[in-house]
NUMIFI-431322 format. One line per field, with one value per residue: residue in three letters; x, y, z of N, C-alpha, C in turn; residue number from 1. Coordinates in nm, 3 decimals. Each point is the difference from the previous one (the first is absolute). Layout:
resn (ALA|...) .
n_u (X|...) .
n_v (Y|...) .
n_w (Z|...) .
ca_u (X|...) .
ca_v (Y|...) .
ca_w (Z|...) .
c_u (X|...) .
c_v (Y|...) .
c_w (Z|...) .
resi (NUM|...) .
***
This chain:
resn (UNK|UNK|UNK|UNK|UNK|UNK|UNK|UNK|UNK|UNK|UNK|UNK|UNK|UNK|UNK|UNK|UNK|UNK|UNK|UNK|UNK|UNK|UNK|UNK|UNK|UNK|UNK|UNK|UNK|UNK|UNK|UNK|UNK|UNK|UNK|UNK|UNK|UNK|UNK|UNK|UNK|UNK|UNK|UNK|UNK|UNK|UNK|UNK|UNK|UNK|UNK|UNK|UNK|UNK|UNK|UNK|UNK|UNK|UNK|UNK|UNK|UNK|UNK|UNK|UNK|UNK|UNK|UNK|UNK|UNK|UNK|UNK|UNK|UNK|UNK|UNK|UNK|UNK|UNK|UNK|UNK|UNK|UNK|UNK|UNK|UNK|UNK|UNK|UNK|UNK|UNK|UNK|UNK|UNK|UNK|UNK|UNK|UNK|UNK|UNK|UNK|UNK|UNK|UNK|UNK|UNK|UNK|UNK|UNK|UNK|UNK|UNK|UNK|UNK|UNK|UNK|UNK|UNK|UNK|UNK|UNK|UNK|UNK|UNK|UNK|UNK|UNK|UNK|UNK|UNK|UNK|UNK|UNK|UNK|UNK|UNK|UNK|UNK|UNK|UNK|UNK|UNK|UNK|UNK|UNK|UNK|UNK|UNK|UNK|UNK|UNK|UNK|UNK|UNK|UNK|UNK|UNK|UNK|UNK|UNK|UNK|UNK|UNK|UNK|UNK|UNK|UNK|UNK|UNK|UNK|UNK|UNK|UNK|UNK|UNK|UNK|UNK|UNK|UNK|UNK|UNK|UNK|UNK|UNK|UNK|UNK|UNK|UNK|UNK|UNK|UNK|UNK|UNK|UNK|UNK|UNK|UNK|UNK|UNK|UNK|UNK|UNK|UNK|UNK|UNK|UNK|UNK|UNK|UNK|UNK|UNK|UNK|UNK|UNK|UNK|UNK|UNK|UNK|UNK|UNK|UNK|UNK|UNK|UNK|UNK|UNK|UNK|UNK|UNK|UNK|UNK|UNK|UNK|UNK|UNK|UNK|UNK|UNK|UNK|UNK|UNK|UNK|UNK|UNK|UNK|UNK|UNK|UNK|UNK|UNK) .
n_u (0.906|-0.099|-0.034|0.107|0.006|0.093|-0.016|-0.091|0.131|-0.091|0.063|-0.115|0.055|0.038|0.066|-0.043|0.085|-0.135|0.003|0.118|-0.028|-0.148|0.047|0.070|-0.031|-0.129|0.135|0.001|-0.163|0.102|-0.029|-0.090|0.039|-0.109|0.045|-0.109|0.062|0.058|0.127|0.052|0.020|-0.056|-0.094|0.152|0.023|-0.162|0.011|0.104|-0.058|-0.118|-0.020|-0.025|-0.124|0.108|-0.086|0.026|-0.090|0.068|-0.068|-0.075|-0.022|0.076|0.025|-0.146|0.001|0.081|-0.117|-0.071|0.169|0.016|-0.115|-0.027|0.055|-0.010|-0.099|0.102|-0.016|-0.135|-0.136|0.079|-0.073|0.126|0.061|-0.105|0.138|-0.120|0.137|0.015|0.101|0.004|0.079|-0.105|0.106|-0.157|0.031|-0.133|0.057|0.121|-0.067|0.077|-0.039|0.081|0.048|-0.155|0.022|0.120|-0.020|-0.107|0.048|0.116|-0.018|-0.110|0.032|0.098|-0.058|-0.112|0.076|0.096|-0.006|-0.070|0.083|0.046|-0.097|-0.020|0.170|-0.062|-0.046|-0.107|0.045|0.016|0.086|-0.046|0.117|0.017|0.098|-0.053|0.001|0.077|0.043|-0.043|0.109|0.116|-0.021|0.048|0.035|-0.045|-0.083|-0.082|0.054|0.130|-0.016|-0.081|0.118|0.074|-0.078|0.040|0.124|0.025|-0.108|0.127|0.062|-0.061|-0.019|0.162|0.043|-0.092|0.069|0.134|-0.121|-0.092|0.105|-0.025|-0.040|0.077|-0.018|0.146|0.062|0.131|0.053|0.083|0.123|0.070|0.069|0.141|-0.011|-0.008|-0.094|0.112|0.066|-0.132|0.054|0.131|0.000|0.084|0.107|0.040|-0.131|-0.032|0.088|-0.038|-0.077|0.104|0.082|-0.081|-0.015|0.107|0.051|-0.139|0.111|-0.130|0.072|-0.018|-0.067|0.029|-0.132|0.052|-0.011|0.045|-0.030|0.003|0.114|0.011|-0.031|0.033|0.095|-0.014|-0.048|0.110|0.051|0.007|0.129|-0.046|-0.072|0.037|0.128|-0.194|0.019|0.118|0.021|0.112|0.021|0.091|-0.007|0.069|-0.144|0.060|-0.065|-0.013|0.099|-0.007) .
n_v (0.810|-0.077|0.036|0.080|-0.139|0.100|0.098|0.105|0.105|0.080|0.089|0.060|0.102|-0.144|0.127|0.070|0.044|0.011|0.064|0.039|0.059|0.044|0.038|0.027|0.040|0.081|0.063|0.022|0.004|0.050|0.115|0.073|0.093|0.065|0.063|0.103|0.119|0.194|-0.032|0.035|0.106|0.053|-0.012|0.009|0.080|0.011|-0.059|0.106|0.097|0.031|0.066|-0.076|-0.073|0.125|0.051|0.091|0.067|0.069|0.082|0.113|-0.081|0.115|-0.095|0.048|0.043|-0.011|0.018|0.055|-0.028|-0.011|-0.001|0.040|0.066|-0.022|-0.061|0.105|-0.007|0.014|-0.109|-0.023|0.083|-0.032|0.097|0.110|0.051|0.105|0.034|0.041|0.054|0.109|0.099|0.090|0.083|0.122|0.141|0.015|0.095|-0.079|-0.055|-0.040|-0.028|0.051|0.032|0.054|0.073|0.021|-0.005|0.010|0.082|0.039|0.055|0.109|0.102|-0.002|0.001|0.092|0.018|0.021|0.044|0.138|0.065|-0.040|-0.017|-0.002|0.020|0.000|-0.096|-0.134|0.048|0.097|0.063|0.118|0.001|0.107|0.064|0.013|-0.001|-0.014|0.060|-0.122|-0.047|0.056|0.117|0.098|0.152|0.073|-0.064|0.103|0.033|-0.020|0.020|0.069|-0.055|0.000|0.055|0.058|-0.044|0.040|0.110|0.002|0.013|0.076|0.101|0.026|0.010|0.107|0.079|-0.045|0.018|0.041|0.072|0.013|0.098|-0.045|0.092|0.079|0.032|0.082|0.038|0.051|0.009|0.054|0.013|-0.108|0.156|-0.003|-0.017|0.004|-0.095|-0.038|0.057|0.063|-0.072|0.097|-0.062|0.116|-0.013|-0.086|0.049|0.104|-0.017|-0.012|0.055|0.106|-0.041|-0.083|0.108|0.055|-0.115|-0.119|-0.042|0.130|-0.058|0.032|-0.039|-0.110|-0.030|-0.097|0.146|0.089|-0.039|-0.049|0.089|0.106|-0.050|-0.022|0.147|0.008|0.007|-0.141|0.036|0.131|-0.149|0.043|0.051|0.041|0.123|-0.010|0.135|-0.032|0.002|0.048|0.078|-0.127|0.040|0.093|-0.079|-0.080|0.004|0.087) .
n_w (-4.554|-0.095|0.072|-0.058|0.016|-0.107|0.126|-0.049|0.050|-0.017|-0.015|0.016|-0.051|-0.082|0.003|0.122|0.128|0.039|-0.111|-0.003|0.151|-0.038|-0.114|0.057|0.158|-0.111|-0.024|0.121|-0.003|-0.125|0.041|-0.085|-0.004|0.016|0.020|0.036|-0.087|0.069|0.017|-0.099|0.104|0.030|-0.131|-0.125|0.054|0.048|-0.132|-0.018|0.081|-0.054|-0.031|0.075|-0.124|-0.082|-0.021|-0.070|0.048|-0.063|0.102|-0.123|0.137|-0.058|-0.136|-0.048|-0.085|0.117|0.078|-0.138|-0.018|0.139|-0.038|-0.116|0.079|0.056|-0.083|0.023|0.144|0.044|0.009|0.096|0.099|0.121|-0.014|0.027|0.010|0.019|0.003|-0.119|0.073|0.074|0.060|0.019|0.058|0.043|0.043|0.042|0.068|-0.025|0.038|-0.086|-0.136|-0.057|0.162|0.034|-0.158|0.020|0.099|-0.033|-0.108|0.096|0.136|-0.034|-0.119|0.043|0.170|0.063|-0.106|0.108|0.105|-0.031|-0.034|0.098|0.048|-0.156|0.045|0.092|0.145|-0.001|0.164|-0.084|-0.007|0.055|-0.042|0.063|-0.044|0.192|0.114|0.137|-0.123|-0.063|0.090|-0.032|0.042|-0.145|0.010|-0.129|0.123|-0.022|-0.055|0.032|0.089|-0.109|-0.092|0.112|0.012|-0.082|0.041|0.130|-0.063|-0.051|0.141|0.061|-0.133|-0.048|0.133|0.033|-0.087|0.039|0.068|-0.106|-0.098|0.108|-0.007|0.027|0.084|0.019|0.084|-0.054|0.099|-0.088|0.070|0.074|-0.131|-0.047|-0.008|-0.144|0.150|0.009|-0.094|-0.015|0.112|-0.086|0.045|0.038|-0.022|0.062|-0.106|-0.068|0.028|-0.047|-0.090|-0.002|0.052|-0.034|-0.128|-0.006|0.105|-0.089|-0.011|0.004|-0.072|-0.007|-0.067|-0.099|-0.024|-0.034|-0.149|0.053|0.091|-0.015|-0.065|0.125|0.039|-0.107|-0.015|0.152|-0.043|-0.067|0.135|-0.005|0.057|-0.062|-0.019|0.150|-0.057|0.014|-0.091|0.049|0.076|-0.040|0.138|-0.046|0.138|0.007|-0.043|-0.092|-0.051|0.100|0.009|0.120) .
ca_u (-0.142|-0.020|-0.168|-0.066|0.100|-0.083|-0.070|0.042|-0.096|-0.006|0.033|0.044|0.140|0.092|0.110|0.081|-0.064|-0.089|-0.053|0.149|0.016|-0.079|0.039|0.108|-0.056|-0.095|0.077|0.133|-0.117|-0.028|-0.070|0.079|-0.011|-0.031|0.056|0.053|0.073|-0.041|0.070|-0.003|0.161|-0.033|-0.043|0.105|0.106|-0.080|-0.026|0.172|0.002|-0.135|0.110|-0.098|-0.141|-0.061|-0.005|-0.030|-0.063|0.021|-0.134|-0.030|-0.120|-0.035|-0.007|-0.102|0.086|0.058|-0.099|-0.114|0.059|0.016|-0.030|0.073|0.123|-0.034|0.008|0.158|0.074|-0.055|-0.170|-0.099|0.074|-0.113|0.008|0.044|-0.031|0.025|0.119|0.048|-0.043|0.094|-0.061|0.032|-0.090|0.024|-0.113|-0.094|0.026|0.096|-0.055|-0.082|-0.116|0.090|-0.007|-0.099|-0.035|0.119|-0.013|-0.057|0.008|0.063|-0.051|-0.140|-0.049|0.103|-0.030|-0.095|-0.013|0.106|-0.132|-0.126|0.035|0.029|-0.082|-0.024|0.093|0.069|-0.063|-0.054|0.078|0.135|-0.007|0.035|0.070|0.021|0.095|-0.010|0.077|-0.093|-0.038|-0.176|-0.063|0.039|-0.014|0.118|0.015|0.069|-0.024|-0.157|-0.017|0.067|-0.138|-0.132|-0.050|0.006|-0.150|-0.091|0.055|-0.046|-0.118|-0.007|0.006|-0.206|-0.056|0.057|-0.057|-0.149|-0.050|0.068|-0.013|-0.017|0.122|0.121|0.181|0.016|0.017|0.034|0.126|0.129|-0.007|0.187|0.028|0.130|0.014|0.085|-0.045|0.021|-0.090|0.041|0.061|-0.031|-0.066|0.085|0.124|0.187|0.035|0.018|-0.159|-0.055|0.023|-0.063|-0.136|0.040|0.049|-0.083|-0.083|0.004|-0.001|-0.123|-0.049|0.052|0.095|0.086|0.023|-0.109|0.022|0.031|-0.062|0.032|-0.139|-0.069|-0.010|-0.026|-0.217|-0.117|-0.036|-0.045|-0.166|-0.003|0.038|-0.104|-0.030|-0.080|-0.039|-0.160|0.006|-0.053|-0.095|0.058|0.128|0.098|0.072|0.170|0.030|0.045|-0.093|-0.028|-0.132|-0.066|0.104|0.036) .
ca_v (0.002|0.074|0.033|0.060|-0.123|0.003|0.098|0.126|0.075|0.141|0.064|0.148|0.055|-0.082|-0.007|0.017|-0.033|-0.092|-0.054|-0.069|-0.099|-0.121|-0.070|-0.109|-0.149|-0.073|-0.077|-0.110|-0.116|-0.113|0.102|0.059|0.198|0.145|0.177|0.149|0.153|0.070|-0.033|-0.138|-0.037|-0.092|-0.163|-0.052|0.014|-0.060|-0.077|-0.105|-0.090|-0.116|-0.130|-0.104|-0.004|0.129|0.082|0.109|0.109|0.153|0.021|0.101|-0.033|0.174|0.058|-0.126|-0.035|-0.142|-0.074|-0.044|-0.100|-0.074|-0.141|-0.063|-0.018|-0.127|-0.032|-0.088|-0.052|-0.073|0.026|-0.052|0.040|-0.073|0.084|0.129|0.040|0.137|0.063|0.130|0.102|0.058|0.111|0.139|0.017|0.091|0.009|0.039|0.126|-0.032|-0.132|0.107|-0.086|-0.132|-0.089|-0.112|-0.112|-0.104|-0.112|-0.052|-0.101|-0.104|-0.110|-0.033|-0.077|-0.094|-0.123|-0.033|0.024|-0.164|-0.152|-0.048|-0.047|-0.130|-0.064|-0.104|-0.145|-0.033|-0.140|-0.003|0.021|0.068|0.111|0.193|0.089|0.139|0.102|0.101|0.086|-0.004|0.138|0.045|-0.035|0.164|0.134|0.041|0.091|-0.005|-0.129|-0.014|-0.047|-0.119|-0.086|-0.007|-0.044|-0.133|-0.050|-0.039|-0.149|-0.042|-0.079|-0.098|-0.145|-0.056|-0.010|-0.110|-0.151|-0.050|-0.074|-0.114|-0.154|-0.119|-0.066|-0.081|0.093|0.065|0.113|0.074|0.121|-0.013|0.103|0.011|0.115|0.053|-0.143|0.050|-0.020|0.146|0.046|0.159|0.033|0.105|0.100|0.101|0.021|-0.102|-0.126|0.045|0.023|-0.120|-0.084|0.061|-0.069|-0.195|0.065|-0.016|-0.096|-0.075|0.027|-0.021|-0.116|-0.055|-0.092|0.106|-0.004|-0.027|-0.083|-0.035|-0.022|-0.167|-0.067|0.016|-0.094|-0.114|0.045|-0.038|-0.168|-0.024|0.011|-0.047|-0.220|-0.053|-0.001|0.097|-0.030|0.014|0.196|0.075|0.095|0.026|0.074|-0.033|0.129|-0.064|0.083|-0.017|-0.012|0.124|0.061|-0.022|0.008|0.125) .
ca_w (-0.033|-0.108|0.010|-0.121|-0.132|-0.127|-0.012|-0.085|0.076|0.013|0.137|-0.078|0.090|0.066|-0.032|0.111|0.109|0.037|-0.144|-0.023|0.073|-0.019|-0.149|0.041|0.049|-0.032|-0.082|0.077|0.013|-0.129|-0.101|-0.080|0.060|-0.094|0.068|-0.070|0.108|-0.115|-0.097|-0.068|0.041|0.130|-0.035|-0.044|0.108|0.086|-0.040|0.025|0.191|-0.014|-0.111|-0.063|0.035|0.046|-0.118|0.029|-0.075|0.029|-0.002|0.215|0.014|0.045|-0.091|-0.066|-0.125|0.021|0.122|-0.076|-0.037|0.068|-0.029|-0.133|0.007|0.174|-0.038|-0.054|0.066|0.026|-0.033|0.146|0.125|0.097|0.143|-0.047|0.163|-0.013|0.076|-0.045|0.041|0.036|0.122|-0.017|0.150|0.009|0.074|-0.031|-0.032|-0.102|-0.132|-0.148|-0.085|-0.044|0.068|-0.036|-0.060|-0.015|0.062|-0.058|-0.161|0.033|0.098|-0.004|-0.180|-0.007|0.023|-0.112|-0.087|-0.079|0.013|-0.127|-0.125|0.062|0.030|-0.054|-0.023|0.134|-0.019|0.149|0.038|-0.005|0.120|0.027|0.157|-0.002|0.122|0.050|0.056|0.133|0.028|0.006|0.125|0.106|-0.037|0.019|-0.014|-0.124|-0.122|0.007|-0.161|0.029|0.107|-0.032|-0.123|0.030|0.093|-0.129|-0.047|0.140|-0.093|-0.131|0.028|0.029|-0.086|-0.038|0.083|-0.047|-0.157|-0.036|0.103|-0.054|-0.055|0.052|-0.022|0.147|-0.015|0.099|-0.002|0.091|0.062|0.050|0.072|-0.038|-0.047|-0.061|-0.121|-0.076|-0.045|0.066|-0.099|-0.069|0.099|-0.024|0.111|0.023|0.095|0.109|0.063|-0.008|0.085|0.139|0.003|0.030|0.135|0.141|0.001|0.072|0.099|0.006|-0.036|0.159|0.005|-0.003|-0.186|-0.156|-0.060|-0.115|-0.109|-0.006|0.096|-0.114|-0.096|0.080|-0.005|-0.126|-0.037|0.084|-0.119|-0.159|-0.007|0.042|0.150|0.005|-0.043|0.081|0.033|-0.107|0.059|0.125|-0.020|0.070|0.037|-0.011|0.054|0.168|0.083|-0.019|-0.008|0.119|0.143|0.020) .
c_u (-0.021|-0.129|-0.064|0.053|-0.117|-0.106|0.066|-0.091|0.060|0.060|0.065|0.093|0.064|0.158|0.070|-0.120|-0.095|-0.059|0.115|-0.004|-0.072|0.027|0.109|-0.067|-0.065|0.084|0.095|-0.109|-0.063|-0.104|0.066|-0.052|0.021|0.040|-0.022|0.015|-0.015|0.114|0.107|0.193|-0.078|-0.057|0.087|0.064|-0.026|0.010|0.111|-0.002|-0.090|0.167|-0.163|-0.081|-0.089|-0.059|-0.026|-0.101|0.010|-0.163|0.015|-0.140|-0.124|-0.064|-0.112|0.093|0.096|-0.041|-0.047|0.079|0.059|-0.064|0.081|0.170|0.005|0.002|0.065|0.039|-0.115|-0.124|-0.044|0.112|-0.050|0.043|0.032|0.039|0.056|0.035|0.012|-0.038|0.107|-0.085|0.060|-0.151|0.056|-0.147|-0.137|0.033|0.077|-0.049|-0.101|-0.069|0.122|0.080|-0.086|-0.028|0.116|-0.038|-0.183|-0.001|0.088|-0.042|-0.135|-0.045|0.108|-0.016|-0.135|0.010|0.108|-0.107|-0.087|0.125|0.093|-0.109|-0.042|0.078|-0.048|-0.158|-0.014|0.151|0.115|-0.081|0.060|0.007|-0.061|0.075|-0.086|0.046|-0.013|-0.007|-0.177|-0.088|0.023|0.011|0.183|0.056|0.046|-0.060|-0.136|0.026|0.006|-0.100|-0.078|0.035|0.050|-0.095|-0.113|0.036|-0.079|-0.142|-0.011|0.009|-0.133|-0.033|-0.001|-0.065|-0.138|-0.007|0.056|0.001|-0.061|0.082|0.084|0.145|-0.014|0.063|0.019|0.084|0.057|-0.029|0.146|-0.051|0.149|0.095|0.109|-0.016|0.050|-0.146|-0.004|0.047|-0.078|-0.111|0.026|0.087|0.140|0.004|0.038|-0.131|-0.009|0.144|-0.014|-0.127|-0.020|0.013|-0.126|-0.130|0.036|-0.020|-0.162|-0.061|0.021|0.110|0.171|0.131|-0.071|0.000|0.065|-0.070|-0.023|-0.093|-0.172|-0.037|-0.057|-0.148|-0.006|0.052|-0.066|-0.164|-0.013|-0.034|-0.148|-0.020|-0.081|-0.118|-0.228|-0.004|0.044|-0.009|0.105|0.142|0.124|0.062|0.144|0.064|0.066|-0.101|0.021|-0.163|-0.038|0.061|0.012|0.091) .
c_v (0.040|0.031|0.064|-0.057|0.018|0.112|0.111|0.117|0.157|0.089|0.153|0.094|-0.089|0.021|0.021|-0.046|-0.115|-0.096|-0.080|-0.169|-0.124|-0.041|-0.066|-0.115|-0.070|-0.130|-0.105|-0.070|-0.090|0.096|0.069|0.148|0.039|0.110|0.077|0.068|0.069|0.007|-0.130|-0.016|-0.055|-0.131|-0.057|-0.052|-0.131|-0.126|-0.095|-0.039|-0.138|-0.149|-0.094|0.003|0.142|0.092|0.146|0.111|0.158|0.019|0.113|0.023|0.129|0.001|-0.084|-0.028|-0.134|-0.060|-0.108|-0.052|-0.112|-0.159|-0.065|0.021|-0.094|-0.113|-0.102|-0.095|-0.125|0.023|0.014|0.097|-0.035|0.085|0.147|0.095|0.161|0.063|0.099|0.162|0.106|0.093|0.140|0.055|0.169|0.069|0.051|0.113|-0.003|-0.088|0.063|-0.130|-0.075|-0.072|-0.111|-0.080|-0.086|-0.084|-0.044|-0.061|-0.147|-0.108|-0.058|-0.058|-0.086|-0.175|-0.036|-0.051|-0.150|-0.111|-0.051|-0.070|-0.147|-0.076|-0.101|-0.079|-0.048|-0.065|-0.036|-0.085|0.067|0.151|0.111|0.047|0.142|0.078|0.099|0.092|0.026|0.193|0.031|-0.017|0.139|0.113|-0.001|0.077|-0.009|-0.155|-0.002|-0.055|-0.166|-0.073|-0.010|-0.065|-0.175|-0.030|-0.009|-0.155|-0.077|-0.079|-0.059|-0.162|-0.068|0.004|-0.107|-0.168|-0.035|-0.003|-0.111|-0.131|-0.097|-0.017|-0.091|0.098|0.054|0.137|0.035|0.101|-0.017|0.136|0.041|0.145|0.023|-0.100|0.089|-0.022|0.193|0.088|0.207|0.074|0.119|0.108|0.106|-0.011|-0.046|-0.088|0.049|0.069|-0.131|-0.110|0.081|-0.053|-0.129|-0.012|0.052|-0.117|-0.140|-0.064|-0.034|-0.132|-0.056|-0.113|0.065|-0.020|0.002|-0.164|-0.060|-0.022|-0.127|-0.043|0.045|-0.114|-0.127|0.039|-0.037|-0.146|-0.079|0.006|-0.076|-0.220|-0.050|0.016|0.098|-0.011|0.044|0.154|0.086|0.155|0.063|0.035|-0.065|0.127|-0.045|0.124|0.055|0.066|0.164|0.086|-0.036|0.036|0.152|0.031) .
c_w (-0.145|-0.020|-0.138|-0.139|-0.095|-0.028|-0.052|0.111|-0.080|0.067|-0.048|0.108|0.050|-0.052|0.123|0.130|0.028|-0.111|-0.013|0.061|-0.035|-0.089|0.050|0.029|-0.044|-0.147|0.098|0.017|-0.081|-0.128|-0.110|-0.032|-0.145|0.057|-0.093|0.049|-0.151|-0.105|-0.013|0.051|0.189|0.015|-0.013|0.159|0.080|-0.069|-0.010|0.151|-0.006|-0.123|-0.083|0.060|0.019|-0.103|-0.013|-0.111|0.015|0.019|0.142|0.048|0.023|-0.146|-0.046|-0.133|0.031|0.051|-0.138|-0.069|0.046|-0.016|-0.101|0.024|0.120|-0.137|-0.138|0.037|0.070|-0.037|0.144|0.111|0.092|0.094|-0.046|0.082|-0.079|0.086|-0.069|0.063|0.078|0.084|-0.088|0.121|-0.026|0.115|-0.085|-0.101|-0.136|-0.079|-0.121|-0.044|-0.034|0.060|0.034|-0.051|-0.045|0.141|-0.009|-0.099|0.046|0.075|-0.015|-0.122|-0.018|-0.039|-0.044|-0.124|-0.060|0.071|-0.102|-0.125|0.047|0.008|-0.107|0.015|0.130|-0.054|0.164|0.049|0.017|0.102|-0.034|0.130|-0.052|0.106|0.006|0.060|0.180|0.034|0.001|0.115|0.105|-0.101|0.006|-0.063|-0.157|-0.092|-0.025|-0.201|-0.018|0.073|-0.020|-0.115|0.064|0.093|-0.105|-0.100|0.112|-0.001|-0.091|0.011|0.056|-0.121|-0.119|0.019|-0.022|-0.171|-0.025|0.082|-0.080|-0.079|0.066|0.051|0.159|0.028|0.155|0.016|0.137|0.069|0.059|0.158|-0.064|-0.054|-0.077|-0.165|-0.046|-0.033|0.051|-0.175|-0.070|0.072|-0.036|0.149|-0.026|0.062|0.137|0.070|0.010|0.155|0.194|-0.009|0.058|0.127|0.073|-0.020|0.065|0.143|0.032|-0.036|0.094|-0.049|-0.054|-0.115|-0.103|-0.043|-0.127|-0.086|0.018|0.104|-0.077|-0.126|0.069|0.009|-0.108|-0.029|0.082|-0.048|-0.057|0.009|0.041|0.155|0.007|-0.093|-0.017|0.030|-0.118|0.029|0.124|-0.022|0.145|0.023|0.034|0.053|0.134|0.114|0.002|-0.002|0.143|0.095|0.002|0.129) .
resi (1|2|3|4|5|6|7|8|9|10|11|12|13|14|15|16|17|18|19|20|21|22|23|24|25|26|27|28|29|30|31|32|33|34|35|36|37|38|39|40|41|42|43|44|45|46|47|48|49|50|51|52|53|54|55|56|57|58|59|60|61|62|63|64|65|66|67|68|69|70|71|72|73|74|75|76|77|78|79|80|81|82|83|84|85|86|87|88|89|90|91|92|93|94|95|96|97|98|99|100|101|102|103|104|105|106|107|108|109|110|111|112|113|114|115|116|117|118|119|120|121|122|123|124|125|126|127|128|129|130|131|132|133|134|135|136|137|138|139|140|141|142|143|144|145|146|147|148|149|150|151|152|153|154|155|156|157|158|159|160|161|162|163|164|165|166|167|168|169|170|171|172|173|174|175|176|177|178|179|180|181|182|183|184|185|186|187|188|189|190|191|192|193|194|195|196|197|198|199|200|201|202|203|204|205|206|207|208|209|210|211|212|213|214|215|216|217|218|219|220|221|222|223|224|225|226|227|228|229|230|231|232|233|234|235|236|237|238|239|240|241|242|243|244|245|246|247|248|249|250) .
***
């Protein structure tokens, strides 16, 4: 299939996991990938796996200073995006009690002004038909101990996809979001936990999925392109939940 022959898509935190994945595929479909990440040895890295048709921007989506350069550097490389899919992001989960301001506001500046903020400065290249994913999250659907920060700044993306959708219907830009559950990915990396916390975490969480594994990045990457094609052509405004049915099933 080359569904995306000749297109240029966006795709911020695309150096690993779910961002990874879609820059791939969205390149085995005839496209060509922008990735950024916060430095310039995980872009590199990411960029020798991608081989062709791939490009890369050091950018941290936590920081306005690279958010407000992001256009004119996108711009090297192309005038027009037809698919922006804001992935950049990570988990730092603590309780009520332990969560200080700068925990806050590192996953706000990140997840919430983040995306806000690369959208607005994306938005002049992109044009009627091209499309915005946004990564949410199916934690906004259940209460869970240590994620009230985290949950509230991805239920605040959560609206971004109704809001979004009502300014950009008469552009033409279609607008939705992915909704991952447990998915293999390095989003434990920066919790302050060891690898011997972070794989007991793994361990009793699985067991709570009803298909009694994590998902892959490559199913993930199959949603947001799935947004992104003409087959999703009539779906505006609407979050895909990619969760082996974690949020509904008890």
């Amino acid at each position: 299939m080359q569904r995306f022959k000749d297109k240029f898509a966006l795709i911020t935190g695309g150096t690993n996991g779910m961002g990874f994945a879609t820059a791939q595929q969205f390149i085995n479909e005839g496209g060509n990938v922008i990735i950024t990440g916060r430095s310039a040895e995980t872009v590199d890295k990411a960029l020798e796996k991608l081989k062709i048709n791939a490009f890369g921007i050091v950018s941290n989506a936590g920081n306005m200073k690279d958010i407000l350069l992001l256009q004119e550097q996108v711009k090297h490389y192309t005038e027009n995006i037809d698919l922006l899919f804001a992935n950049a992001g990570y988990g730092r989960f603590a309780s009520i009690e332990n969560a200080d301001e700068a925990h806050f506001d590192e996953l706000f500046n990140m997840l919430v002004k983040g995306t806000f903020f690369t959208v607005q400065q994306i938005l002049p290249l992109m044009k009627n038909g091209s499309a915005i994913i946004l990564n949410t999250s199916f934690v906004t659907e259940i209460g869970t101990p240590n994620f009230s920060v985290y949950s509230s700044a991805k239920s605040a993306i959560q609206s971004f996809i109704k809001t979004f959708a009502a300014d950009l219907t008469e552009k033409g830009i279609r607008v939705n979001g992915v909704s991952p559950g447990h998915i293999k990915t390095n989003i434990f990396n920066n919790t302050g936990l060891n690898f011997e916390q972070i794989e007991g975490a793994l361990q009793s969480i699985i067991p709570t999925i009803p298909f009694k594994r994590l998902g892959e990045p490559a199913e993930i990457a199959n949603a947001v392109l799935f947004l992104a094609s003409q087959e999703a052509s009539y779906i505006h405004g609407t979050e895909l939940t990619v969760d082996a049915g974690m949020s509904v099933i008890r």
